[in-house]
C-alpha positions as CSV (number, residue, x, y, z in Angstrom):
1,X,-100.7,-122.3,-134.1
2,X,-99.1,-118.5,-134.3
3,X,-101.1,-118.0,-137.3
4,X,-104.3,-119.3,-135.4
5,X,-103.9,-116.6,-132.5
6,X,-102.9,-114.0,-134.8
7,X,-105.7,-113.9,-136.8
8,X,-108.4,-114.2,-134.1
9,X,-106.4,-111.5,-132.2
10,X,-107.1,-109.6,-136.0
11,X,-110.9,-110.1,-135.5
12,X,-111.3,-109.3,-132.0
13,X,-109.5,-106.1,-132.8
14,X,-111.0,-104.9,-135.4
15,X,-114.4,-103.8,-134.2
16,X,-112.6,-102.1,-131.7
17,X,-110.3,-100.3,-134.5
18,X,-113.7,-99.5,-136.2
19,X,-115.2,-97.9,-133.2
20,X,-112.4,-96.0,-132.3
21,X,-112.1,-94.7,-135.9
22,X,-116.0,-93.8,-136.1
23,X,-115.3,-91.6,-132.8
24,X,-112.2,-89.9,-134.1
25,X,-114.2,-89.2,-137.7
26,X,-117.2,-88.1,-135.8
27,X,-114.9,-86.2,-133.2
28,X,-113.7,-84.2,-136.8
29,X,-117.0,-84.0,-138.4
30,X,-118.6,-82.0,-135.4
31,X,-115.5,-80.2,-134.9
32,X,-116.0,-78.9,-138.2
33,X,-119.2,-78.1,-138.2
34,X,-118.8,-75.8,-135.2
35,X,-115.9,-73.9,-137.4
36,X,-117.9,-73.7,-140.7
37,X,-121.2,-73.0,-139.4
38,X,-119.5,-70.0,-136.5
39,X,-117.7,-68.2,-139.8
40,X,-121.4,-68.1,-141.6
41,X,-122.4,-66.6,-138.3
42,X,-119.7,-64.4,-138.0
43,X,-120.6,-63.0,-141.5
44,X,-123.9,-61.9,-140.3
45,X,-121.8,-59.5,-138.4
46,X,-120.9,-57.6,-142.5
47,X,-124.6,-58.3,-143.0
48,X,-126.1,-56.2,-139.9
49,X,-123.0,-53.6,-140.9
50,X,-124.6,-53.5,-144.7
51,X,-127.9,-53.3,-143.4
52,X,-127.9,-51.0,-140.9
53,X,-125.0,-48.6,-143.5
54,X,-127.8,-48.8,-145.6
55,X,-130.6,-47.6,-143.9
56,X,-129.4,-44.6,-141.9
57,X,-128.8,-41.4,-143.3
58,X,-125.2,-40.7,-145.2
59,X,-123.9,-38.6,-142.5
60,X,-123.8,-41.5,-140.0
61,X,-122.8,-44.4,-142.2
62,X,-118.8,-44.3,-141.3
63,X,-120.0,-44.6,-137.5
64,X,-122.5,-47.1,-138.3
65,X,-119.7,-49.3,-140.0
66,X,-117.0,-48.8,-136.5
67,X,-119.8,-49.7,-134.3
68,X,-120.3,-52.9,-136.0
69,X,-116.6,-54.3,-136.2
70,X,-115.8,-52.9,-133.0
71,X,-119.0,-54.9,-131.0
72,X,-117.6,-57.4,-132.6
73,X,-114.4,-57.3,-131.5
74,X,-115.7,-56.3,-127.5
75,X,-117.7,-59.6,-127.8
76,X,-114.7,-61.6,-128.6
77,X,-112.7,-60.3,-125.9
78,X,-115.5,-60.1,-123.2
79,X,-116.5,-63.7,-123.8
80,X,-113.2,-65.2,-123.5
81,X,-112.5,-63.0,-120.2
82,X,-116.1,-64.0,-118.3
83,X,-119.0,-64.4,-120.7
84,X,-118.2,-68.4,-121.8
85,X,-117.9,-69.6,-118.3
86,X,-120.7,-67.6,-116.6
87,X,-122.8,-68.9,-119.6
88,X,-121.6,-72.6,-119.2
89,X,-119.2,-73.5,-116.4
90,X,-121.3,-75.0,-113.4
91,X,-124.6,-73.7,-113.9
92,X,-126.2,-77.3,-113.1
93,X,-129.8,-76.0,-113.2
94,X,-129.6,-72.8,-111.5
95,X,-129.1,-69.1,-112.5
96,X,-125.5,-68.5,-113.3
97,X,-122.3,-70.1,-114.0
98,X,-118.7,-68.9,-112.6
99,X,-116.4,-66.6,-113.3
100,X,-113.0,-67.0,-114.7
101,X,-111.4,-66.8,-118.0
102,X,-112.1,-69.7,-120.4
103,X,-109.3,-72.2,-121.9
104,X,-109.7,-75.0,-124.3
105,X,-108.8,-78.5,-122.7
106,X,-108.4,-80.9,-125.0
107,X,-106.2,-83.2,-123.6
108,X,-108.6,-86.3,-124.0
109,X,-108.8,-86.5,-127.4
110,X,-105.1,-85.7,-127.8
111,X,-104.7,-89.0,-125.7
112,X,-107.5,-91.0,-128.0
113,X,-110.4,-90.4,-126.2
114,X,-113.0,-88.5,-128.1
115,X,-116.1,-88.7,-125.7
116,X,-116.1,-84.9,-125.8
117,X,-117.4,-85.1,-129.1
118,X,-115.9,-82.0,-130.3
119,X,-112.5,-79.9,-129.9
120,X,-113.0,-77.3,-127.0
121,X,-112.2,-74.1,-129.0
122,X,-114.6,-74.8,-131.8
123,X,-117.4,-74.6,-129.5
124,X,-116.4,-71.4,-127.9
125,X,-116.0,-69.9,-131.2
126,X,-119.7,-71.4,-132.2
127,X,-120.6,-69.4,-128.5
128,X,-118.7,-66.5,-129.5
129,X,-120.6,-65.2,-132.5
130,X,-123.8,-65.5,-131.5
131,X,-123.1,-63.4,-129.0
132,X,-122.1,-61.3,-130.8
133,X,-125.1,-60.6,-132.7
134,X,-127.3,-60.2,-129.9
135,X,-124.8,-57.3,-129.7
136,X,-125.0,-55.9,-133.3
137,X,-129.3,-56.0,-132.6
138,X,-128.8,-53.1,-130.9
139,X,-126.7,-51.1,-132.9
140,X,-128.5,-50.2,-135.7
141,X,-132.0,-49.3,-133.3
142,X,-130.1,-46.6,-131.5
143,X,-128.3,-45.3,-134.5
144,X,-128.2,-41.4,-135.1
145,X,-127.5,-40.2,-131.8
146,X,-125.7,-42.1,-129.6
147,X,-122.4,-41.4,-128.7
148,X,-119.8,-43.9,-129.9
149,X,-118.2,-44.6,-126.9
150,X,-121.0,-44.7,-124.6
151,X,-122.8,-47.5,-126.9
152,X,-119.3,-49.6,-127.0
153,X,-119.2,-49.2,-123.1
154,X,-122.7,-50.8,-123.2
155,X,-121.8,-53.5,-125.3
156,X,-119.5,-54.4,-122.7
157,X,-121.9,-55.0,-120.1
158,X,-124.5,-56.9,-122.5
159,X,-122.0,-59.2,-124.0
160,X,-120.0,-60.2,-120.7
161,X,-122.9,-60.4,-118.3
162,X,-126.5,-59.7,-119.6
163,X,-126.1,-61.9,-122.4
164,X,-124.3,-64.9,-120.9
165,X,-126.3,-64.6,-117.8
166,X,-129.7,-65.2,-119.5
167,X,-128.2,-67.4,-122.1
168,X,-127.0,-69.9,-118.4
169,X,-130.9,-70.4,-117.7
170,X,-131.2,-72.5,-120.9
171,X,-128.2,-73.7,-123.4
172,X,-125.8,-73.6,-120.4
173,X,-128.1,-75.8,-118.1
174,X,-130.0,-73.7,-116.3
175,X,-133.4,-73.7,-114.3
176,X,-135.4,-72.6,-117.3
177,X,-133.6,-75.8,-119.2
178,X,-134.8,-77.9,-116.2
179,X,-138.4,-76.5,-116.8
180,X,-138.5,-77.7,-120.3
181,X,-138.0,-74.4,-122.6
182,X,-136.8,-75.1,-126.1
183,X,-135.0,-72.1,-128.3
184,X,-133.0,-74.3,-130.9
185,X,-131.0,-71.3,-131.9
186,X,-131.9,-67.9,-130.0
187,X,-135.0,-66.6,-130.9
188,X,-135.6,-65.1,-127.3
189,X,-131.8,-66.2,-126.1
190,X,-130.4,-64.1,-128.7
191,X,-132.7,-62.1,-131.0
192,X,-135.3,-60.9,-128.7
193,X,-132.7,-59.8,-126.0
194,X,-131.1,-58.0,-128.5
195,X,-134.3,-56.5,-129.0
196,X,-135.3,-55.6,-125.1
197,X,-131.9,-54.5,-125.1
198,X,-132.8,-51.7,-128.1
199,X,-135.9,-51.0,-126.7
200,X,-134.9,-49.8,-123.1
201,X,-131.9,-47.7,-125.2
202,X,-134.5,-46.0,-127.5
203,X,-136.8,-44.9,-124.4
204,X,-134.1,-43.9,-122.8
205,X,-132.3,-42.0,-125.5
206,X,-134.9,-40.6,-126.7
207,X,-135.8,-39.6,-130.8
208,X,-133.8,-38.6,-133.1
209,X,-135.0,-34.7,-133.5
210,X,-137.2,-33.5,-136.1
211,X,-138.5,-37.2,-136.3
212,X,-141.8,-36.9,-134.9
213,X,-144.1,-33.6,-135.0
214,X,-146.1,-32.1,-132.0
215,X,-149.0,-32.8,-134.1
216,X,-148.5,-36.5,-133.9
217,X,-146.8,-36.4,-138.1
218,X,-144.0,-39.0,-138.0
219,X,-141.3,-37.6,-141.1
220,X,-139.4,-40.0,-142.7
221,X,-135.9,-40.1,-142.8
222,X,-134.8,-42.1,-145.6
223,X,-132.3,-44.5,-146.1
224,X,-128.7,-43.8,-147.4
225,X,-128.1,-46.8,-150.2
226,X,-131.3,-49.6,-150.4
227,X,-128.5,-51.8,-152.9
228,X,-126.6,-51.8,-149.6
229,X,-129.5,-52.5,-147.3
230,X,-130.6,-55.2,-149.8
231,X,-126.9,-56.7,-149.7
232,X,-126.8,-56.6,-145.9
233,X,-130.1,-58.5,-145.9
234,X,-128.7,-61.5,-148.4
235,X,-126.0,-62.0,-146.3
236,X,-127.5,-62.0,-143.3
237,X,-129.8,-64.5,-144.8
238,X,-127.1,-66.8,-145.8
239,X,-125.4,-66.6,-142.7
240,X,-129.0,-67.7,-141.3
241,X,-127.9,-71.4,-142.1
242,X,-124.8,-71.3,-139.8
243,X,-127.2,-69.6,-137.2
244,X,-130.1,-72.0,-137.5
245,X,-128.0,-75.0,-139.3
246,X,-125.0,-75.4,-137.2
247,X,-127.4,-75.2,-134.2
248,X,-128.0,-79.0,-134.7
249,X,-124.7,-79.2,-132.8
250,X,-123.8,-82.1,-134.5
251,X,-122.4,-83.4,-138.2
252,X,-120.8,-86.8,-137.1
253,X,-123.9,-89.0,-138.2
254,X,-126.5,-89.4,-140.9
255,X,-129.1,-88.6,-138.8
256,X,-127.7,-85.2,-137.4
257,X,-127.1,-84.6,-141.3
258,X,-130.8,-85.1,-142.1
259,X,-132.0,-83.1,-139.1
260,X,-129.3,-80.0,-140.3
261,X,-130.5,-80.2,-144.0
262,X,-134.1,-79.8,-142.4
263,X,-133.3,-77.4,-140.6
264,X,-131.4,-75.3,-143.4
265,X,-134.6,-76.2,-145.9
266,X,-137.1,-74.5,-143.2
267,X,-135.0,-71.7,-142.7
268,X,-135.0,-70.8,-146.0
269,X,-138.9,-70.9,-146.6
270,X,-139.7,-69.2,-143.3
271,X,-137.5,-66.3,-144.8
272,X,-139.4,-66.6,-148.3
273,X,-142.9,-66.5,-146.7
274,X,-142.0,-63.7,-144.1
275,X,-140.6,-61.4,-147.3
276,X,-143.9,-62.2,-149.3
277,X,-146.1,-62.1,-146.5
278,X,-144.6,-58.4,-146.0
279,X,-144.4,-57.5,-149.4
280,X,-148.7,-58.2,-149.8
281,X,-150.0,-56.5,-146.9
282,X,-147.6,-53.4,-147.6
283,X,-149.3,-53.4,-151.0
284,X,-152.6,-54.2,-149.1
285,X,-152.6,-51.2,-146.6
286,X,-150.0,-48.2,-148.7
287,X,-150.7,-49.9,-152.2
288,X,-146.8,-49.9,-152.7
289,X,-144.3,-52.0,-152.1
290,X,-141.5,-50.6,-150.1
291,X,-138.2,-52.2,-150.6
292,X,-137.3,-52.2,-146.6
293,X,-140.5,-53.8,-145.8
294,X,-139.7,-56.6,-147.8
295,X,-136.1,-56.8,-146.2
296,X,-137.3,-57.0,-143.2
297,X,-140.2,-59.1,-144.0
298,X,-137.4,-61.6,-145.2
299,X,-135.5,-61.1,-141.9
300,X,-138.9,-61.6,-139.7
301,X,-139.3,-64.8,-140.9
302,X,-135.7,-65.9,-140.0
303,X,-136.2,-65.1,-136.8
304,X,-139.7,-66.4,-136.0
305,X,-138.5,-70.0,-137.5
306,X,-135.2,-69.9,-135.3
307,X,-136.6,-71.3,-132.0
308,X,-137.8,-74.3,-133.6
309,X,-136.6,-75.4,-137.0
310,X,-136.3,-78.6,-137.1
311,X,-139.4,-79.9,-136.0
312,X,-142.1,-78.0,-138.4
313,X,-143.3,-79.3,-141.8
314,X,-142.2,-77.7,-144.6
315,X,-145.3,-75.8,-145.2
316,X,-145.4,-74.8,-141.5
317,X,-142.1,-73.3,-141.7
318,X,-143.6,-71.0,-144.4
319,X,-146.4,-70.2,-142.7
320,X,-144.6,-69.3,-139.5
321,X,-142.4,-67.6,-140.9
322,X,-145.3,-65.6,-143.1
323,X,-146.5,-64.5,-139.5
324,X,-143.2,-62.8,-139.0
325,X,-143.4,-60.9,-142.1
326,X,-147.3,-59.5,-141.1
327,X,-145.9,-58.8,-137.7
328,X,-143.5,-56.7,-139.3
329,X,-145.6,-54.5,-140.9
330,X,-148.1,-54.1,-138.5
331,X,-145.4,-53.2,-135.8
332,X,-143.4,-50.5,-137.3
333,X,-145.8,-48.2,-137.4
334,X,-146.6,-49.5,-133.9
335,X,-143.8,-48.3,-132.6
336,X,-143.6,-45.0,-134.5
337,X,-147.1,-44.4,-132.9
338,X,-145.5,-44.7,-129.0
339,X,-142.5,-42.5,-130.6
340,X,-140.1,-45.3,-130.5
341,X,-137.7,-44.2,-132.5
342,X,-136.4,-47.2,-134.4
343,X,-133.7,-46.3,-137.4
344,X,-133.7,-50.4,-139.2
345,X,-136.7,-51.9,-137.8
346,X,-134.8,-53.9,-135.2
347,X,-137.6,-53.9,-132.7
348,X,-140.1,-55.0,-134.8
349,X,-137.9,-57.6,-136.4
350,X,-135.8,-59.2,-133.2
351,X,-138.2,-58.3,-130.7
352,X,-141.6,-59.0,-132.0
353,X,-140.5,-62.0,-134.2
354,X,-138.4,-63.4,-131.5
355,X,-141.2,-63.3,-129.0
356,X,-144.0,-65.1,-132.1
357,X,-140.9,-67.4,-133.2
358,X,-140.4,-68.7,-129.1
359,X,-144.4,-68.9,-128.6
360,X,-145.0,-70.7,-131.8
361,X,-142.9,-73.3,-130.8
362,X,-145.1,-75.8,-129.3
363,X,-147.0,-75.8,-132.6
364,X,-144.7,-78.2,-134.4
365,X,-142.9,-79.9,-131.0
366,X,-145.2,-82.0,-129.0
367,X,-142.8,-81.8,-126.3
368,X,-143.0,-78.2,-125.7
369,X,-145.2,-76.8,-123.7
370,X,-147.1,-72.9,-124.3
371,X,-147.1,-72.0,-120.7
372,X,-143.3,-72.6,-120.2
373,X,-142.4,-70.9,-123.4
374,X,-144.6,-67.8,-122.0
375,X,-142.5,-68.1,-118.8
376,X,-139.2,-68.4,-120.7
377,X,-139.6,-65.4,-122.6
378,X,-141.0,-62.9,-120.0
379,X,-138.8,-64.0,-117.7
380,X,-135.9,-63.2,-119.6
381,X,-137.6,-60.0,-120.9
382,X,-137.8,-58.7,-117.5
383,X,-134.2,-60.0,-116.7
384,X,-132.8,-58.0,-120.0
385,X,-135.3,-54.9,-119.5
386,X,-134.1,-54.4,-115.9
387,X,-130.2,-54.9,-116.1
388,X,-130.1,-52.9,-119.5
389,X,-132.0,-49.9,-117.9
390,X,-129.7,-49.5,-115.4
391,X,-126.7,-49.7,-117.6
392,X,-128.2,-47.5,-119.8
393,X,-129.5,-45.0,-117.5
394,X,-125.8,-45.0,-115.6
395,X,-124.3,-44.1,-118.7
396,X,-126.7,-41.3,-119.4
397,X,-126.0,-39.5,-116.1
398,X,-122.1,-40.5,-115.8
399,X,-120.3,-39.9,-118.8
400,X,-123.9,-39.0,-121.2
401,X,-125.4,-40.7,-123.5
402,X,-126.5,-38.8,-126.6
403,X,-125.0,-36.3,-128.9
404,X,-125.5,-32.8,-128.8
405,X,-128.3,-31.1,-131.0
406,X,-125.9,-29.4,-132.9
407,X,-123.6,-32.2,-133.1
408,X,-126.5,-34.6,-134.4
409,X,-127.5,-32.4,-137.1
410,X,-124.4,-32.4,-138.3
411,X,-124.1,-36.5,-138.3
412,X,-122.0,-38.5,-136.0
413,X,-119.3,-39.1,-139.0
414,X,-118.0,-35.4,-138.7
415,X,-118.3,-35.2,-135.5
416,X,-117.3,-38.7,-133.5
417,X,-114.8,-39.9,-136.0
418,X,-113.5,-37.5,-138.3
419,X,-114.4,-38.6,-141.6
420,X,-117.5,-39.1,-144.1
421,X,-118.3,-42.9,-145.8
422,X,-119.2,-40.4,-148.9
423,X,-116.8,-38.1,-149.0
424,X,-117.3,-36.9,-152.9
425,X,-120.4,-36.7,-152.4
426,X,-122.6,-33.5,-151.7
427,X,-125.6,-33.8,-149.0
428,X,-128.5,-32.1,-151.0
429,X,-132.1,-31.7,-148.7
430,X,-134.9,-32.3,-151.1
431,X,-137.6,-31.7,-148.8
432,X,-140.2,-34.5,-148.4
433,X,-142.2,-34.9,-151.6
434,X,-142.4,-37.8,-153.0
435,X,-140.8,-39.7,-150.6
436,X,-142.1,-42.9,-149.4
437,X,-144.2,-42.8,-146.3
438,X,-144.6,-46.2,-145.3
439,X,-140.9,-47.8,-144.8
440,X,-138.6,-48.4,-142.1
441,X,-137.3,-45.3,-141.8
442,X,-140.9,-43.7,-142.2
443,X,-144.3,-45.0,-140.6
């Protein structure tokens, strides 16, 4: 009789064993997914350092490198001490969370409950990087001649208000959320703010000087190392898949596995078409190809496919991605012609991109909907270009914003930090001839 009630004790138990175990595995899963994916995303951080070292001149490079680490770091610290909560603590559809510092609570699962789905610190580290990138957007647009400090001061305000702020209305619940707008992984939340970001500091700072002639001649400045640019682009690429991939949210099922290896897949042929789409029409219009055209055809079609990647064929992923890499090309000399004096291409990239990637959304997903993807990205345009400008513009007239004439011509190496990222080597002006008129550092 013991033996009778033992064993169908056994059975009744062991579904619930199962269950419990599936939660805890899942609980795991997810939990890793959040760590693996945020360190590919934190490595995008070395690949906007690599890309942006490469691309401005030799005498800025050091400070191109300290800007990079040290927006990182600012992002870290500003996002535990107020951006996480006012991007996700008790937004419930309106326009901002609370303030406070953040702190993992995990005492659930520690107890056997894993309803949370994930462990509390993986998530804000997930949080973290990406908003940290938004930050590193910026950097290499307004490279050249801004002061170090004043740019680091700025990053403070974009990373522990702007960004989170914006970034409440739709991953933290927010009223755009309620309306129905869709960015899977921050083609407006995080690339295109970025960008608005960089724009407003380019008007404001003004040119680097010599770039433009009174008789409307734009001179190009080359690049410093295009094997570093070109580095800085294949990791940022490969970090792509913890941006886009681990975006899912989710790794504690077959079917979030499927929709992340979608997701990855897509990514990776919006990048391809977006780099050959560039590479053509540079080769169409200059009957060249230029090497940073094609990096940042590459980097176009990341972005355009990062609103929506999980929902587009194969073939459409291409193909929107393809549309990234014409906008490219068609906006940098855009740009140039308003005397928007972009150093990397960031504007044309994040901005333009990120605005196509957002709209095109509705293409592949039958539940989004055009009008509130418009709304959704002007809306946070004008949020961005307003709170940006004043920060900006406060810095300019408080403590200043640009270097001196003198101080620029020179480079920002000598003259901010102390010390040259090509120390043996000599500076030697060869004039322009025969330089390439058609890059991103030319127009």
């Amino acid at each position: 009789m013991k033996k009778t009630v033992l064993t169908l004790a056994t059975l009744l138990l062991v579904p619930s064993l199962a269950l419990a175990a599936d939660a805890e595995l899942s609980y795991v899963l997810n939990t890793f997914s959040f760590l693996v994916m945020g360190v590919l995303v934190m490595w995008m951080a070395a690949g906007f350092g690599m890309l942006e070292s490469g691309l401005v001149r030799s005498k800025n490079v050091a400070t191109i490198c300290l800007k990079n680490i040290s927006l990182f770091g600012i992002a870290g610290i500003l996002f535990y001490l107020i951006g996480y909560n006012l991007m996700y603590a008790g937004v419930d559809g309106g326009f901002i969370g609370s303030f406070g510092l953040w702190g993992p609570d995990d005492a659930a699962a520690l107890s056997g409950d894993y309803a949370a789905g994930y462990a509390a610190s993986s998530d804000w580290f997930f949080q973290m990087v990406f908003c940290g990138a938004a930050c590193s957007v910026v950097s290499g647009c307004v490279a050249e001649r801004i002061k170090l400090w004043s740019f680091l001061a700025f990053c403070v305000v974009l990373t522990g208000v702007i960004y989170p702020i914006q970034g409440s209305w739709v991953w933290g619940g927010g009223w755009l959320s309620e309306m129905g707008f869709t960015d899977y992984a921050g083609s407006t939340l995080v690339h295109s703010v970025g960008g608005w970001a960089a724009l407003t500091g380019a008007i404001i700072l003004g040119a680097r000087k010599g770039k433009y002639g009174k008789d409307g001649r734009v001179n190009p400045f080359p690049g410093s190392n295009i094997p570093l640019a070109t580095l800085g682009t294949f990791i940022l690429w490969m970090g792509w898949y913890g941006f886009n991939g681990g975006s899912v949210l989710a790794l504690g099922n077959a079917a979030s596995a499927i929709e992340m290896s979608n997701v990855m897949v897509n990514t990776n042929l919006a990048a391809c078409g977006g780099m050959i789409a560039a590479m053509i029409l540079v080769q169409i219009m200059y009957k060249k190809v230029d090497v940073t055209m094609a990096l940042n055809g590459a980097l176009a079609g990341l972005v355009s496919i990062t609103a929506g990647p999980a929902t587009p064929s194969l073939g459409a992923a291409t193909l929107i991605g393809a549309v990234g890499g014409i906008l490219v090309v068609l906006a940098v000399p855009f740009f140039d012609k308003l005397k928007i004096d972009d150093v990397v291409g960031a504007l044309s990239v994040h901005l333009v991109c990120g605005v196509w990637g957002t709209l095109a959304v509705p293409i592949t997903n039958s539940e989004a909907s055009f009008v509130t993807q418009f709304i959704g990205v002007v809306s946070i345009g004008a949020f961005v270009i307003v709170t940006t400008s004043i920060v900006w513009l406060v810095l300019k007239y408080t403590v200043g914003l640009r270097v001196s004439e003198e101080e620029e011509m020179l480079g920002c190496d000598s003259v901010e930090i102390g010390m040259e990222a090509y120390p043996d080597f000599q500076r030697v002006s060869s004039g322009r001839a025969g330089v390439s008129s058609h890059g991103v550092n030319a127009a």
